[in-house]
C-alpha positions, 0 to 999 in steps of 0.5 A: 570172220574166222571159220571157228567162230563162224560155226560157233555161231551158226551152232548156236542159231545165229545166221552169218549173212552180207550186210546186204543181206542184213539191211535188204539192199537191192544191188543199185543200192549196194553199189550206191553206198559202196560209191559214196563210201569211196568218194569219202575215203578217197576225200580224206585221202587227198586231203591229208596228201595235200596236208589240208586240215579239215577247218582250213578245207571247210573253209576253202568250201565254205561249209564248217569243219563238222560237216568235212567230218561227215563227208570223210566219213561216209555220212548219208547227209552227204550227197555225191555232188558235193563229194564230187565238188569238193574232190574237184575242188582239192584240184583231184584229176578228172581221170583220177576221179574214175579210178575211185569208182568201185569196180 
C-alpha cells in the first residue's frame, strides 16, 4: 500500500494490519494456508506448461472440471494430498515438488 494512503487511512481511524493479523491465524496455520496457496499456484503452473485444459486433466483424475478450478485456486475444500497427487500426476519431479514449498 502506498505510504499516502497509508496514513490517510490510519488518520482517519482505520488500522493497516497482516491478514494474519485480520483472521487471527497463529503461525502454523499462516504457513499452512501459504502451502496450499502454492501447491495450487504451482498446479496451474504445470498444467498450462504442459498445455493440459482443465476438462481433459479432470479427466485424467477422474474428478470434473469444477473441482480443477477449485484446486488451482486455492480453495479450502481442497486437501493438500490431492494437491500432491495431482501434481504427481502431471508427471511434477519429486525434487521440484520441494522447490514449491514456501520458505
Amino acid at each position: 500500500m502506498e505510504k499516502n494512503k497509508q496514513k490517510k487511512l490510519e488518520a482517519a481511524g482505520w488500522r493497516i494490519g497482516t491478514v494474519d493479523e485480520f483472521l487471527n491465524l497463529n503461525q502454523q496455520e499462516a504457513e499452512y494456508i501459504e502451502l496450499k496457496l502454492s501447491l495450487s499456484k504451482n498446479l496451474q503452473k504445470r498444467r498450462r506448461s504442459l498445455k493440459i485444459t482443465q476438462k481433459d486433466f479432470a479427466k485424467m483424475i477422474k474428478s470434473s472440471q469444477s473441482r480443477v478450478a477449485k484446486m488451482e485456486s486455492g480453495d479450502p475444500t481442497v486437501t493438500i494430498d490431492l494437491l500432491v497427487k495431482s501434481l504427481l500426476t502431471l508427471k511434477t519431479p519429486k525434487n521440484s515438488l520441494s522447490r514449491i514449498l514456501p520458505r
